[in-house]
C-alpha positions in Angstrom: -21.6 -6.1 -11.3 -19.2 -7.7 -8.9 -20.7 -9.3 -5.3 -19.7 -7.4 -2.7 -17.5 -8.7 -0.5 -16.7 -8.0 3.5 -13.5 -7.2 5.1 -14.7 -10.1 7.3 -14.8 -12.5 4.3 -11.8 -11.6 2.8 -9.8 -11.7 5.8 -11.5 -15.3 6.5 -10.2 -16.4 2.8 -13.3 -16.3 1.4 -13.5 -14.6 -2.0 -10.7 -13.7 -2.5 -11.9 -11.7 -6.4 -14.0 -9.8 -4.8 -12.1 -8.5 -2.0 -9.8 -6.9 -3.9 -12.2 -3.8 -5.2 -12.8 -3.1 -1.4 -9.2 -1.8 -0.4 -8.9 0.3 -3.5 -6.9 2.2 -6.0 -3.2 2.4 -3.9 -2.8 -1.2 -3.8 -3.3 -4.6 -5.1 -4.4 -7.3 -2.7 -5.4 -10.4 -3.1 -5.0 -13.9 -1.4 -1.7 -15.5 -1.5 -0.6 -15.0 -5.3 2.6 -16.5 -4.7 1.8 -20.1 -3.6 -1.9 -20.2 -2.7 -2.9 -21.2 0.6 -0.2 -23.8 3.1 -1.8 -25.9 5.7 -5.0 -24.1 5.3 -3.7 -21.0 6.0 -3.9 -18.1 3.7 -2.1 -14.3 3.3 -3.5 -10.9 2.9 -0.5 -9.3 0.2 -0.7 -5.8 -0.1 1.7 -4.1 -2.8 2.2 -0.7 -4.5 5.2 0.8 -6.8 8.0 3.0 -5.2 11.8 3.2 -5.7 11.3 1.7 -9.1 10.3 -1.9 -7.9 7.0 -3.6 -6.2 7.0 -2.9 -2.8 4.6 -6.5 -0.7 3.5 -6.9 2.4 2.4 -10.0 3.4 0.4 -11.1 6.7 -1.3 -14.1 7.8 -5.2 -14.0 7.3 -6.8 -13.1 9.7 -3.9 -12.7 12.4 -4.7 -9.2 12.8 -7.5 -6.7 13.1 -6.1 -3.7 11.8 -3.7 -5.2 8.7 -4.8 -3.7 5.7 -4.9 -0.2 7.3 -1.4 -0.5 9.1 0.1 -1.8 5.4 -1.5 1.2 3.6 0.4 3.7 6.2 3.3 1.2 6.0 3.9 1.5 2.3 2.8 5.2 2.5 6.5 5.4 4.9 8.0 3.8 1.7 6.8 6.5 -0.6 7.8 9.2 1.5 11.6 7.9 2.2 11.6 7.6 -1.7 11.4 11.6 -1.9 14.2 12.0 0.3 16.5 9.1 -0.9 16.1 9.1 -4.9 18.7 10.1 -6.6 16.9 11.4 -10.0 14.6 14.3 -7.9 16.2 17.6 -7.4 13.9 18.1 -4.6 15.0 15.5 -2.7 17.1 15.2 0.4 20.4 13.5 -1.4 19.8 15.4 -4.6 20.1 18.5 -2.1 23.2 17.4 -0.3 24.6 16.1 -3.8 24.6 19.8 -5.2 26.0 22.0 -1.8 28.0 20.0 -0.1 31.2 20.7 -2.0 30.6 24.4 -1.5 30.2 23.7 2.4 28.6 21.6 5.0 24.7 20.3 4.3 22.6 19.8 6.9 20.3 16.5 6.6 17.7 14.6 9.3 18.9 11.9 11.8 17.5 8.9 10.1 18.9 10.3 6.7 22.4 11.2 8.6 22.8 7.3 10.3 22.0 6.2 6.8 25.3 7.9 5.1 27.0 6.7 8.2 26.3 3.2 7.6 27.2 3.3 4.1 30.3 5.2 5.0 31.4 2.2 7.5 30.5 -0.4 5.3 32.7 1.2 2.9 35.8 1.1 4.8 34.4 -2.5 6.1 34.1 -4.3 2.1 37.8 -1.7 1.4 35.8 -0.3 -1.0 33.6 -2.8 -2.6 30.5 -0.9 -1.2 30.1 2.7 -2.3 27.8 4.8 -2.6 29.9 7.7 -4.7 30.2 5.4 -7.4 27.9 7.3 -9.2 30.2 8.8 -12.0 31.4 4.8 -12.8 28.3 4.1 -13.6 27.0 7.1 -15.8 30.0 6.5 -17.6 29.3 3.2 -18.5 26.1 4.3 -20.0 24.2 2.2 -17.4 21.8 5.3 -15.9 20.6 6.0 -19.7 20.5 1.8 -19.6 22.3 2.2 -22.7 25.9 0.6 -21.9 29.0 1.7 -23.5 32.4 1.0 -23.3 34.0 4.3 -21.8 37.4 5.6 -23.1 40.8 5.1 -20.7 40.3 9.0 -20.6 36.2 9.0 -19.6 37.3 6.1 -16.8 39.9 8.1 -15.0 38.0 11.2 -15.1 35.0 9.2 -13.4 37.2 7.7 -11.2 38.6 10.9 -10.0 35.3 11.3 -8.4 35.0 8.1 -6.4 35.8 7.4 -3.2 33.8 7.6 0.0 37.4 9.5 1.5 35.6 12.4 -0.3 33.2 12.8 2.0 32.9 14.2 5.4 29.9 13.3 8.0 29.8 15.5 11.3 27.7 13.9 13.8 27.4 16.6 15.8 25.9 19.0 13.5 24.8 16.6 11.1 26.2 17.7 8.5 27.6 16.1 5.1 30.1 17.7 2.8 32.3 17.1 0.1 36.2 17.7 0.0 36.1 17.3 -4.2 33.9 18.5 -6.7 32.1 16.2 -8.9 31.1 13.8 -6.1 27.8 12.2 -5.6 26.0 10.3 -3.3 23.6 7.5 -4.8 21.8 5.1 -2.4 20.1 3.2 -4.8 22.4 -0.2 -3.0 20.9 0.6 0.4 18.3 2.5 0.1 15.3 -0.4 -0.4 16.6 -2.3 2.4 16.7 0.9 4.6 13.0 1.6 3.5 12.5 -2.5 4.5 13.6 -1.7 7.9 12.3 1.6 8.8 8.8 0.1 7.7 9.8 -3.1 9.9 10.1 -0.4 12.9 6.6 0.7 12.1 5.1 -2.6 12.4 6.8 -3.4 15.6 5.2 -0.2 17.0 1.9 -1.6 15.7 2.1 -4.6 17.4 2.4 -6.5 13.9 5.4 -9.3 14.6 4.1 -11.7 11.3 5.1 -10.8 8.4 7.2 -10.6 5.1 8.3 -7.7 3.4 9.5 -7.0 -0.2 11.1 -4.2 -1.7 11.1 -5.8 -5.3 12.8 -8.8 -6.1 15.8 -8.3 -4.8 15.2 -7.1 -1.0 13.4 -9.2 1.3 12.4 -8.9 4.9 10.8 -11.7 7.3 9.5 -11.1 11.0 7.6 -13.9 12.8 6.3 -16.8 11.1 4.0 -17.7 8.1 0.7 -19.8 9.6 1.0 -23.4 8.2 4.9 -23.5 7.4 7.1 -26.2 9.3 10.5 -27.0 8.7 10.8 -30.4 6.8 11.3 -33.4 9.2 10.9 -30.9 12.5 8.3 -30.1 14.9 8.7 -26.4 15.2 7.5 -24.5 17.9 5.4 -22.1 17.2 7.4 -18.7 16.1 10.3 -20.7 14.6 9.4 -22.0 11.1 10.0 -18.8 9.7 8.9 -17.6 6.0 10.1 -19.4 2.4 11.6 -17.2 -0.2 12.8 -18.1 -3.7 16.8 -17.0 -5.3 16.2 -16.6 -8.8 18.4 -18.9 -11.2 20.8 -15.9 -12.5 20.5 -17.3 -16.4 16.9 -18.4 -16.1 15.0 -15.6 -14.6 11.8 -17.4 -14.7 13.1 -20.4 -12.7 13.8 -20.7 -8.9 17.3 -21.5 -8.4 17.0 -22.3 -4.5 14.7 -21.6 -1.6 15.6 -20.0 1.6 14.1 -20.0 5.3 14.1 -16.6 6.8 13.6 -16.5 10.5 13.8 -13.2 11.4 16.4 -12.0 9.3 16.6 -9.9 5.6 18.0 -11.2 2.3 18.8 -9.5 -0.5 20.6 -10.5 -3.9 22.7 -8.6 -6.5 23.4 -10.0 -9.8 23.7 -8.8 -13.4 21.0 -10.8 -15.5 18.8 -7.6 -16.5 21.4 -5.1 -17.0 24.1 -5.8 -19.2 25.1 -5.0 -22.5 27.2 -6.9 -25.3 30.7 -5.6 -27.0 32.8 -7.5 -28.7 31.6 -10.5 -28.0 31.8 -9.6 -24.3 29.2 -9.4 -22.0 29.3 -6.3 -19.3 26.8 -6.3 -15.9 25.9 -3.2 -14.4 27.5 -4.0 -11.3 30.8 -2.0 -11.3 33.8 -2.4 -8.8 34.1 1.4 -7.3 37.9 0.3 -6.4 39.0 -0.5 -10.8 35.6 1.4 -12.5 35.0 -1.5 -14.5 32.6 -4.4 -14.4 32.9 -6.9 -11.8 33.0 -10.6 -13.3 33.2 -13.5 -11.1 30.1 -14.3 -10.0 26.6 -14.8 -11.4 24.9 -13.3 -8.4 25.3 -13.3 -4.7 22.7 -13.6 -2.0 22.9 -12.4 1.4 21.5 -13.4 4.5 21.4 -10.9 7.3 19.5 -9.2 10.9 18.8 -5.8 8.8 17.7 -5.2 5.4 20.0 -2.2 5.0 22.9 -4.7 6.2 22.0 -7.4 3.6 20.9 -4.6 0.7 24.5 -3.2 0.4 26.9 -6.3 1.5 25.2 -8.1 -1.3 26.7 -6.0 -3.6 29.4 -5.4 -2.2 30.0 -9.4 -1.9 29.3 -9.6 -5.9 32.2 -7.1 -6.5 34.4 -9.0 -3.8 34.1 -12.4 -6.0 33.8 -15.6 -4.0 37.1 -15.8 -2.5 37.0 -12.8 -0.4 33.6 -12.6 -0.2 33.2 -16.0 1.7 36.3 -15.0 3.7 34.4 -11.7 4.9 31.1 -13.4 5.8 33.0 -16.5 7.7 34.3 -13.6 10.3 30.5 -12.5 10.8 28.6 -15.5 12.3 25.3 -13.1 11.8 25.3 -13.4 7.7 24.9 -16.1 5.8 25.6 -16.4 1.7 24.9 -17.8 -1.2 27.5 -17.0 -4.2 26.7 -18.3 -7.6 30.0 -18.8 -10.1 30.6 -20.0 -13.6 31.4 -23.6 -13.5 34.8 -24.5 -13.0 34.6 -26.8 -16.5 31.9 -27.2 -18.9 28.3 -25.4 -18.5 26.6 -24.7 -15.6 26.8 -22.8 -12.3 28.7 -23.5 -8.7 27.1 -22.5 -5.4 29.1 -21.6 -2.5 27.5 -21.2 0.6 28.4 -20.0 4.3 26.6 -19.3 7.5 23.8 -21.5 6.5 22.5 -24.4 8.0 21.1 -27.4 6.4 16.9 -26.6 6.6 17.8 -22.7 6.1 18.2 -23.8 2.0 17.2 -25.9 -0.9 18.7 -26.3 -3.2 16.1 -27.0 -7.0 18.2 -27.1 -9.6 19.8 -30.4 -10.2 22.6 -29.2 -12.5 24.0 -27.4 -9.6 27.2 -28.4 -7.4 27.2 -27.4 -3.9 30.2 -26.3 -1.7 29.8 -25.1 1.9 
């Protein structure tokens, strides 16, 4: 049988094993899994499943009293925005609104309502790169059964017929969505971590927790405060300022870090096609479609955004991926509040290009040596 082990102990970094069988079924936690302890200092990481990826929460040891407690009602917020958001419930929310509204006006909560609104602005924001009707493009493809196809000419205008945030119809003063075409859907599943990132942020704030990082998978990352023991290279931060270090993936070798980023208060979130494609032809197709064409967007390996919300960084990082680097780096230079990180094909021979704006030099780190750089 296992030694017991104290709350005390575990938040002191003492064994670590042990602590884990005293916060129970929910969750995983154990002492820094990522990187092990930094300066001395160790995290308390708390994780459980939701919106088909690992939610994490990690604190500093011993920062606060009541951190295990606050991250259990924390990640039970997530679970409970995932029945309203999903997409593949009928009881929820958006499954709700997805089968009335074209027959007339659907009623939905405030938080849901600014949601749609958001999505609906950064719709008409990207022309169209963001959209969260897009759902008939990519059942088409064969991507929701993750088993792609090539759709007929036929099957792609059909789908396309039903695209198009112009289709739908927000009232603020009622609160109210409907549809004006039948066939339309609403699919949150580009915003809808990053929301859940910042409502849980807002729930921490009200707990007087301001050190921590937060991810929703992968691909959605949220930093408040600063990590205990982490200093800039070169820099005396003040305390407050270092921040937390995050990893980009390499977008064709999963297993390797392609760059690390400093987040100081601020979200990232990348999109990129390296687990969800499908061959034909010789021809590799992503699952990242272009709402504006139907088809698969192409010209970049993955794109990473920087930005103050999750929600913000969540959809423009798709939205960015379907833009293509051109565009993409002109839309981000207008907004000195994002920063990005767009990885192409090389220009000749093997390899990969990054093109960065908004970022300054100790924000990112670049690890793989094969890599050219252009800010």
């Amino acid at each position: 049988m296992p030694r017991k082990s104290t709350r005390r102990d575990f938040l002191r970094g003492k064994s670590a094993a042990d602590a884990v069988a005293d916060v129970g079924d929910r969750i995983v936690s154990e002492l820094d899994a990522v990187e092990g302890p930094l300066g001395g200092a160790y995290m308390v990481h708390v994780a459980r499943p939701a919106m088909a990826a690992q939610f994490e929460l990690f604190f500093n040891a011993g920062q606060y009293e009541t951190d295990l407690e606050t991250a259990l009602e924390a990640l039970d917020l997530v679970e409970s925005l995932e029945g309203q958001m999903t997409y593949f419930r009928q009881t929820s929310a958006i499954s709700r609104v997805n089968r009335l509204a074209a027959d007339g006006p659907v009623e939905v909560e405030p938080w849901l309502f600014e949601l749609l609104e958001s999505a609906l602005k950064l719709s008409d924001a990207t022309g169209g790169a963001f959209d969260i009707t897009a759902s008939p493009l990519w059942e088409v493809w064969g991507f929701s059964r993750r088993a792609g196809r090539i759709p007929s000419e036929a099957e792609l205008e059909e789908a396309r017929q039903a695209v198009g945030s112009h289709w739908v119809e927000l009232d603020r003063n009622a609160r109210t969505v409907r549809f004006h075409k039948r066939g339309v859907r609403l699919n949150l599943g580009s915003i809808g971590k990053g929301y859940a990132l910042d409502r849980v942020a807002g729930f921490l704030m009200e707990k007087g927790i301001g050190d921590y990082l937060l991810h929703g998978g992968q691909s959605s990352v949220l930093a408040r405060g600063t990590r205990f023991g982490l200093r800039a290279p070169d820099t005396q931060d003040t305390p407050g300022t270092a921040g937390w270090q995050v990893g980009i993936r390499h977008p064709l070798r999963c297993r390797d870090r392609l760059a690390e980023i400093r987040l100081r208060d601020q979200s990232l979130a990348t999109s990129g096609t390296g687990s969800q494609y499908f061959w034909s032809g010789g021809k590799r197709y992503g699952h990242i479609l272009d709402p504006r064409t139907g088809r698969p967007a192409e010209d970049l390996l993955s794109a990473t955004v920087l930005a103050p919300e999750a929600a913000l960084s969540d959809a423009l990082a798709t939205a960015m991926f379907v833009l293509g680097p051109g565009p993409a780096l002109e839309f981000c230079s207008s907004r000195p509040d994002l920063g990005v990180v767009l990885v192409c094909p090389a220009t000749h021979g093997a390899g990969i290009e990054l093109k960065t704006s908004g970022l300054s030099g100790d924000e990112i780190r670049i690890l793989d040596e094969n890599s050219s750089l252009t800010t």
